[in-house]
N, C-alpha and C positions, 0 to 999 in steps of 0.2 A: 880676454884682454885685461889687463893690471889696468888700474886706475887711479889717480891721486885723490885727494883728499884737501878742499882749502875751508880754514874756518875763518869769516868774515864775520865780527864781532858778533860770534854765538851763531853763526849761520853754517850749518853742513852744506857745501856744496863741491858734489864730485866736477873735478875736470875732466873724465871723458867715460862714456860708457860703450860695451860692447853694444852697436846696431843692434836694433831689434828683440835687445831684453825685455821680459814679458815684470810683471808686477807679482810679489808676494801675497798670497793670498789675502794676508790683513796685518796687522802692527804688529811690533817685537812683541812677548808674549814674556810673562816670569814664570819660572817652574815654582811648582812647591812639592820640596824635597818632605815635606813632613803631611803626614794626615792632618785634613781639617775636621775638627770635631764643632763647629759650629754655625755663626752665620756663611753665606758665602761670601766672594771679595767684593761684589755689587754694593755691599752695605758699607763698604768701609768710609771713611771719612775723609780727611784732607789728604793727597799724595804729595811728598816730598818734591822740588824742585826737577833735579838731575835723576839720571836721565827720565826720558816719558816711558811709565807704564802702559801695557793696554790699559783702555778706558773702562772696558768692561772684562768680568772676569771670561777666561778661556782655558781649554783644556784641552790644548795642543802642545805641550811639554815634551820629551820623549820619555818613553817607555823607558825604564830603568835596566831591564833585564832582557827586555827585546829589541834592541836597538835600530833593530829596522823598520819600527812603527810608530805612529803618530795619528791623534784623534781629531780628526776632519774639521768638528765643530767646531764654532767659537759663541762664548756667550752658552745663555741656555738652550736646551734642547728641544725642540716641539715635536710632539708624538712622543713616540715609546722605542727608536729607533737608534745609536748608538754608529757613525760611522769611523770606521777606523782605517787610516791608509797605510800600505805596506809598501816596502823598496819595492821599484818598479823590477823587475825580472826575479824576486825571489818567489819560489811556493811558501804562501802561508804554515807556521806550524800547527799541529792539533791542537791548539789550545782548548781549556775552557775556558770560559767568562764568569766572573758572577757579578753583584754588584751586592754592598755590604748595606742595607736596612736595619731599620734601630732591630726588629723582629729577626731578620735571619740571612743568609746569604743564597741573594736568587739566582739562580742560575740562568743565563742569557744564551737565547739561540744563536748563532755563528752562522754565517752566510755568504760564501764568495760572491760578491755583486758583478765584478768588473775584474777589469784585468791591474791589481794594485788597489783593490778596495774589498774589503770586509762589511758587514752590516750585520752590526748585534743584535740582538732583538731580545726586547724585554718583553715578560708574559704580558699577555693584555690583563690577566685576572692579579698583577698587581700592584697595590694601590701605592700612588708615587704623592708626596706632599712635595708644588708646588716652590723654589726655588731652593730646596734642602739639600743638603751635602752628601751627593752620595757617592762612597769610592769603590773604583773600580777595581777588581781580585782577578787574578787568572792562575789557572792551574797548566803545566806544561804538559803533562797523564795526568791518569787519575791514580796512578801510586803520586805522586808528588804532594806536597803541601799546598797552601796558598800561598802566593806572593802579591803582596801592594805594588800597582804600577808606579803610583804615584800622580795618579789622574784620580777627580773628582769631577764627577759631571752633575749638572742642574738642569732640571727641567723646568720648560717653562709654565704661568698658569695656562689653564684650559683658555681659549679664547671663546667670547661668548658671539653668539651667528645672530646678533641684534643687528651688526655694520651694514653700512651701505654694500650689498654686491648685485650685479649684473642679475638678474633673475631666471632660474634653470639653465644657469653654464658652468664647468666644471672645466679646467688649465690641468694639464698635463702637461709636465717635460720628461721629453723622450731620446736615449742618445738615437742619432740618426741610423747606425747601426740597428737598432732593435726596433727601428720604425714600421718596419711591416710586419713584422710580427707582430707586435703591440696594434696594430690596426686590424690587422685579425682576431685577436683574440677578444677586442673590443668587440667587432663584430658578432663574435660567437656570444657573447655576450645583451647582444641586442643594442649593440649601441652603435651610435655612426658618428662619423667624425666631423663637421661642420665645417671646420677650418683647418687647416695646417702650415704655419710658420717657422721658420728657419729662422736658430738665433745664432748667439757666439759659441765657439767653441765646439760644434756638431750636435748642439742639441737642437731640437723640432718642437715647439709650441702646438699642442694639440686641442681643440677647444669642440666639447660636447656642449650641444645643445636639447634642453627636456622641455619640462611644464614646471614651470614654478621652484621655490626655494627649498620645499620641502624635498621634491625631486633629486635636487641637488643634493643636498646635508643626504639624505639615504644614500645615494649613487659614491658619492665620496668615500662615505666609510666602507661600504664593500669593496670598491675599486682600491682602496689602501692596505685590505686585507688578502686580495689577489695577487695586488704587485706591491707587495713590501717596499720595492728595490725602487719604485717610481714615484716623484714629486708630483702631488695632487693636489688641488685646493681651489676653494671658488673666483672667481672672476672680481673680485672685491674692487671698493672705490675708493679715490684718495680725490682730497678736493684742494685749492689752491689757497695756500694758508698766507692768508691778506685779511684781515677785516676794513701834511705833509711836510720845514725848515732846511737853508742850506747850510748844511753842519756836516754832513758826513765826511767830506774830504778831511775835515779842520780836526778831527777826533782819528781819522786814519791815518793823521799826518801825509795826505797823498797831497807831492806837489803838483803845483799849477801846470808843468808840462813834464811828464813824467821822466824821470834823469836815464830811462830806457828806451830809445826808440827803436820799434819794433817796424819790419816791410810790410807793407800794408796787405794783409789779408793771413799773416802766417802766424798768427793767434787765431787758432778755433774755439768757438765757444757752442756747444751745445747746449739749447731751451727746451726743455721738455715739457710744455703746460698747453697754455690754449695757445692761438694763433698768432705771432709777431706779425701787426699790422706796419709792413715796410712802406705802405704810402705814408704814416706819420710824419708830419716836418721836421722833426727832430730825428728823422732816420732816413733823413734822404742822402743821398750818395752816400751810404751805407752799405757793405756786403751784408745779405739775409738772404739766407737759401731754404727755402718752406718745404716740406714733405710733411702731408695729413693720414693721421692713421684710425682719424673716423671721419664720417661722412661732415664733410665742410658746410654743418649747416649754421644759423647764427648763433655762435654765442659771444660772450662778452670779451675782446680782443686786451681789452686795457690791463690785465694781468702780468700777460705777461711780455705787452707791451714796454709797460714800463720797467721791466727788469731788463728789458734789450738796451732801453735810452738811458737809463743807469749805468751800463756796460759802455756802450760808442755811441751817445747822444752826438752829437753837431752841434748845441749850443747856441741854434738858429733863436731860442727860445733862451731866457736867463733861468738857468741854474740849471738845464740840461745838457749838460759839459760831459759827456762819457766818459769811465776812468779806462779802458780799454779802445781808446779812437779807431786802432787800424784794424781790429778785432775785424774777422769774416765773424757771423754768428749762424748758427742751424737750427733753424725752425722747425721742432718736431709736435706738431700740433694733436693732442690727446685726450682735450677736455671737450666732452658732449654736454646735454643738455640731457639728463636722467630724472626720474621720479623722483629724486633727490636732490635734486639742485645740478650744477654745472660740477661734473663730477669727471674722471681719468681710470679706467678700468687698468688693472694689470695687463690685461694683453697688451694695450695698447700700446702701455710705459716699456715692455720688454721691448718689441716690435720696434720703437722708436731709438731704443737702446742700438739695437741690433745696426740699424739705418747709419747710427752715428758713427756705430765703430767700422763702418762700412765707408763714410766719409775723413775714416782716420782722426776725430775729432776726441780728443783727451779731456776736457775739460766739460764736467756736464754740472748744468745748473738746473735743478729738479727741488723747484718750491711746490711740493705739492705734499698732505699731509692726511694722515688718518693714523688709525686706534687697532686696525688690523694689523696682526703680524704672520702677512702672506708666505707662506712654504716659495712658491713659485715666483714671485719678487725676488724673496733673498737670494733664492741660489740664483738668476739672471745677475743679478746685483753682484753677484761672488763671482759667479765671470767674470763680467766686466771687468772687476776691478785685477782679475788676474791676466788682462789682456793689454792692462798699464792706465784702463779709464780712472779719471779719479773724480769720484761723483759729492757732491756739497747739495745737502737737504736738506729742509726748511725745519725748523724743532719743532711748532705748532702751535696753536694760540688755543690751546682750550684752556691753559691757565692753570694747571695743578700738576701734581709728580705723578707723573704719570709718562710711559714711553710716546711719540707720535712714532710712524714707521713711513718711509721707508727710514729716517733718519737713524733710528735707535738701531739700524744694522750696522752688524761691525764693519761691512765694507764701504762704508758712507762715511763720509763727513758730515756732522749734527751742526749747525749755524743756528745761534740764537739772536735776539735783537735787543742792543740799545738803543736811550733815548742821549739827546745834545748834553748830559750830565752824567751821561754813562750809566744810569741805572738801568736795571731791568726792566724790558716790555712788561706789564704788567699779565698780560693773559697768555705771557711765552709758558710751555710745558718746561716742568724741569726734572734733574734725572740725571744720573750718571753718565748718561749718551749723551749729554752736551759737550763739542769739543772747543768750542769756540764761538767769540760773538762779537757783532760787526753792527754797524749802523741799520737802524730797521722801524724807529716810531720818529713818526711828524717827515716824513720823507716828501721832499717835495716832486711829484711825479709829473711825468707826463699827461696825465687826465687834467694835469693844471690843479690837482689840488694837494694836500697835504695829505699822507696815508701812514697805516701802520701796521706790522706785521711780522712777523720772522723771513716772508717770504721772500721780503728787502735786502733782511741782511744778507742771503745767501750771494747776489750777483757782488756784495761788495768782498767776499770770501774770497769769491771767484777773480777777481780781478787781482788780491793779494798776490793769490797763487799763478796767474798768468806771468806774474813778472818776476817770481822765480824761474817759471819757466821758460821766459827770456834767456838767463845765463843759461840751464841749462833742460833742453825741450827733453830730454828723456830720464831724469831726474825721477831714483826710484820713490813709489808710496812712501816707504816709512821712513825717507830725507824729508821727504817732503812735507809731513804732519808734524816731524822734528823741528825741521827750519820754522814751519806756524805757530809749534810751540812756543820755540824762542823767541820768535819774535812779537807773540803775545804780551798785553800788556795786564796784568794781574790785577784782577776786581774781584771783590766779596772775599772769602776766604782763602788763605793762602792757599798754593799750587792749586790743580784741580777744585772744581768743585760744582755742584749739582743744580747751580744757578748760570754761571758765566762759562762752563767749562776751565780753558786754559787762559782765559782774559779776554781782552779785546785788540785783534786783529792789528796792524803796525805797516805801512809802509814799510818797506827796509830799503833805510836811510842808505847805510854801506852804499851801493848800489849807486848815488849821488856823490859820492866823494871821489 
């Protein structure tokens, strides 16, 4: 279906889409037509205004010479793994692979995984320097020369297994297709399968259970060396990144009754943390629909409580006025009670993922943060986000440049937090995966007191973005990061940058006229 185009002072917004279009894997992407001989794009500096680059660098360009392929990845690479995607119905050709090191050009193993997917593989025996530039070569025979694709891929550093994770359990994603297989062969291997979870897209969450962590770290690496082709990774933690003044409407400019009214219940909001306590006063005659995906025992409900009375408070209380009133919201409850504190294991957060797109629920708010960058996150996350979810995550409060995850994933939206003068949360992480930042220190909460956090500013993201999705509910990802661009209000250094991201978040006035 053809579709128009209206811009509303710097707002992209399509007038009609074809039913039931699925979402682009991640944001416009820039080729680089020329070898980079240096840093990567991660380090760059200020970006220009017009149009939004990706935030982070990617190496999904096309192929110059092989027009039917395209490099899966976006951002850097974890492991030693290289995916490459091909036109769906063509046979791959023989190529070779190399990849070009300052020492020599290594040759990479070639793999048909799937049907429309390749997986390179790089030797294990060599040594890769940690976000370095290194470009990709292929030979068409081996009478043939080399040819530059014109892709540079980055790997990521090693992650160090200090994190909080689940102890002696190991996440597998498996397409449903090779499901028994893959449980057999686990078998033969002496392994059992513990659990099994159906996610988006026909994949199957598999969860081994051992003795301990060392267990684990062993079991991984052999299991990765078995099935090259399968996402493996531990059970890791993310915990709810919070460590109150009524200001945040006044800096959003969000007016006193919003120039959108929406039918009550037809904004879904998905919560992904601990448990929305819907007996709250401020959340009475409220839609909240609860599904728990660990055992409901006690823990502390005011998390993310208060992101829900931030969303569609009632106002029974002053200054818990909700910017989303008729908002239904979905309580996907994730946070336990660990040897570590009140923690969210991956399976949990996938599982809950899955639940949401199950209740057709587009809008997810997942304030929840860690130092792990989970294999088995990201790709759920990359679903997701190709099923049209559009997920806003908390940046972190540990306070230095440094990534938090799940936000620093390209399929996420990164929310940071100001205070009533617009400066920077003090203990926000900062980092090129900042996309945007929204009200989040001295927040006056539902617990009745003042609080602060990035995890604040996320539900105020969310609300931005609810009421684009007013005009229009199927409004693709990357209008949609466009339109938040534009309507960004620019802090710190011009265009992007590694503090504020794209500014600070904006009502869109239009919208009232």
């Amino acid at each position: 279906m053809r579709y128009g185009l209206i811009i509303l002072a710097g707002l992209l917004i399509p007038l009609t889409l074809q039913a039931g279009a699925t979402e682009p894997a991640g944001r416009p992407t820039t080729e680089r037509p020329s070898e980079p001989t240096s840093s990567p794009p991660a380090q760059r500096q200020g970006l220009s205004q017009p149009p939004a680059p990706a935030r982070r660098p990617t190496v999904n360009a096309p192929l110059p010479e092989t027009g039917s392929y395209r490099l899966d990845q976006e951002g850097c690479i974890a492991g030693k793994q290289i995916s490459v995607i091909f036109q769906t119905g063509q046979t791959p050709p023989n190529h070779q692979w190399y990849l070009k090191t300052p020492e020599s050009m290594a040759r990479l193993t070639a793999k048909l995984t799937g049907y429309g997917q390749l997986r390179l593989l790089v030797p294990g025996s060599l040594s890769l320097t940690p976000m370095q530039a290194y470009p990709l070569y292929f030979k068409s025979s081996a009478e043939h020369s080399l040819s530059y694709t014109g892709q540079t891929v980055f790997f990521c550093p090693e992650q160090t297994e200090t994190t909080a994770k689940r102890a002696g359990e190991l996440l597998i994603l498996v397409p449903q297709m090779q499901l028994d297989f893959i449980v057999q062969q686990l078998e033969q291997q002496g392994l059992t399968v513990a659990e099994q979870s159906p996610l988006l897209a026909g994949q199957v969450l598999l969860t081994l259970r051992g003795h301990g962590n060392q267990w684990a770290q062993q079991q991984r690496q052999k299991l990765r060396q078995l099935f090259p082709d399968l996402i493996i990774d531990f059970n890791d933690y993310y915990a709810p990144a919070a460590s109150p003044r009524l200001y945040a409407r006044d800096i959003l400019n969000w007016p006193e009754a919003g120039c959108l009214q929406a039918a009550k219940g037809t904004i879904k909001v998905g919560i992904i943390d601990s448990v929305v306590d819907n007996t709250h006063p401020s959340l009475q005659d409220r839609a909240v629909f609860i599904e728990h995906f660990v055992s409901p025992v006690e823990v502390d409900s005011d998390h993310a409580t208060i992101i829900a009375v931030i969303l569609t408070g009632n106002n029974r209380a002053a200054g818990h006025n909700g910017l989303l009133t008729e908002a239904a919201l979905y309580s996907a409850s994730v946070v336990e009670m660990t040897e570590y504190g009140e923690m969210a294991s991956v399976s949990a957060i996938v599982r809950a993922l899955h639940w949401l797109h199950q209740q057709q629920v587009r809008l997810v708010n997942l304030s929840l943060a860690g130092s792990q960058a989970n294999i088995v996150l990201e790709s759920v996350l990359k679903y997701a986000r190709r099923q049209g979810m559009l997920i806003f995550a908390a940046a972190g409060n540990e306070g230095r440049k440094q990534p938090a995850y799940p936000a620093a994933f390209e399929s996420v939206f990164a929310v940071t937090a100001v205070d009533p003068a617009e400066r920077l949360y003090a203990l926000a992480n900062q980092g090129e995966f900042i996309d945007f930042a929204a009200p989040g220190v001295d927040v006056w909460t539902a617990s009745g007191q003042y609080r602060s956090g990035t995890s604040y500013a996320v539900p105020h993201a969310v609300a931005v973005t609810a009421v684009l999705l007013q005009v229009n509910p199927v409004l693709p990802a990357e209008l949609v990061y466009e339109s938040l661009r534009r309507l960004s209000k620019d802090l710190g250094a011009q265009g992007h940058d590694e503090k504020y991201g794209w500014g600070l978040l904006q009502y869109p006035q239009q919208f009232c006229q």
